[in-house]
VEXKEGU-305629 format. One record per residue (C-alpha): residue in one letter; x, y, z. Coordinates in steps of 0.05 Angstrom, whole numbers, plus 5000, padded with zeros to 4 digits. Each point is the difference from the previous one (the first is absolute). Last residue first. Example, Ala and Ser with C-alpha at 12.3 -4.5 7.8 and 13.67 -1.06 7.14 Angstrom:
2
+--------+------+-------+------+
| residu | east | north |   up |
+--------+------+-------+------+
|      S | 5273 |  4979 | 5143 |
|      A | 4973 |  4931 | 5013 |
+--------+------+-------+------+
This chain:
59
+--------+------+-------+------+
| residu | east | north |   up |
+--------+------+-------+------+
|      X | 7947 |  7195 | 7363 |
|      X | 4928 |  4999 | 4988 |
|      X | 4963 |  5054 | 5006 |
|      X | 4926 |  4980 | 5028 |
|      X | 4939 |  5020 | 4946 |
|      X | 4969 |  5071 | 5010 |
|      X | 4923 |  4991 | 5010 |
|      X | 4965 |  5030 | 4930 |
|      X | 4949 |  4933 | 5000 |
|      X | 4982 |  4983 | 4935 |
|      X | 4951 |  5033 | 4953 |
|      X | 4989 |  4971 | 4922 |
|      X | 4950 |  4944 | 5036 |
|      X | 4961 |  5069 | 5025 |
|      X | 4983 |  5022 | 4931 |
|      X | 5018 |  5071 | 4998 |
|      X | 4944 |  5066 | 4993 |
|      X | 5038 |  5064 | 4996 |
|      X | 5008 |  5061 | 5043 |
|      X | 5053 |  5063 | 4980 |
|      X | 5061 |  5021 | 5014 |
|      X | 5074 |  4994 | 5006 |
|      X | 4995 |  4955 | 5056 |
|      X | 4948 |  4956 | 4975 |
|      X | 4930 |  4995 | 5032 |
|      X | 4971 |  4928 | 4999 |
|      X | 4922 |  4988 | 4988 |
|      X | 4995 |  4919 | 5011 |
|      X | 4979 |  4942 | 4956 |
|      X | 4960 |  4921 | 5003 |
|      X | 4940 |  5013 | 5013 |
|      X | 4992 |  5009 | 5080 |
|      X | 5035 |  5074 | 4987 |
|      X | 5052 |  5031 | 5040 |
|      X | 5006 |  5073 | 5000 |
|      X | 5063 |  5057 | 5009 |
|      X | 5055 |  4956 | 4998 |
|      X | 5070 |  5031 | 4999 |
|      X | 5041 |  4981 | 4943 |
|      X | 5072 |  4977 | 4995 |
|      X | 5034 |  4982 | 4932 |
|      X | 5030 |  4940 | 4981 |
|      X | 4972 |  4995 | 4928 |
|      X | 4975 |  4935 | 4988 |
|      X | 4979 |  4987 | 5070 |
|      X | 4971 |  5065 | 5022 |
|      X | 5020 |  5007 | 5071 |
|      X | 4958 |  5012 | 5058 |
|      X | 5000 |  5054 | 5061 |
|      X | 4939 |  5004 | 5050 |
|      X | 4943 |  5058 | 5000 |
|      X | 4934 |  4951 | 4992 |
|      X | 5027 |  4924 | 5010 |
|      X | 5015 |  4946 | 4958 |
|      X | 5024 |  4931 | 5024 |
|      X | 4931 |  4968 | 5007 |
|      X | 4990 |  5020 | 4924 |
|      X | 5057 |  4956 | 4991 |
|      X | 5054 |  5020 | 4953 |
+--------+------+-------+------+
């Protein structure tokens, strides 16, 4: 995910796993501090974040 795309307080999804973090910092090298839901603040690569938008249903 671009660094562009990453903002302070917004939702993202963890790629491999599908779960939703909030993002608590953004850093110029590469990673961002992400809260889980369940607890607890780890560092994540931000090209292993993608955008937590809901996709369109498709009928």
């Amino acid at each position: 995910m671009n660094i562009k795309n990453l903002q302070q307080g917004a939702k993202a999804r963890i790629k491999t796993t599908g779960q939703v973090v909030e993002i608590k910092r953004v850093s110029t090298h590469g990673f961002s501090i992400v809260r889980f839901k369940t607890g607890g603040d780890y560092m994540v690569l931000n090209e292993r974040l993608e955008s937590a938008q809901a996709d369109p249903v498709k009928h």
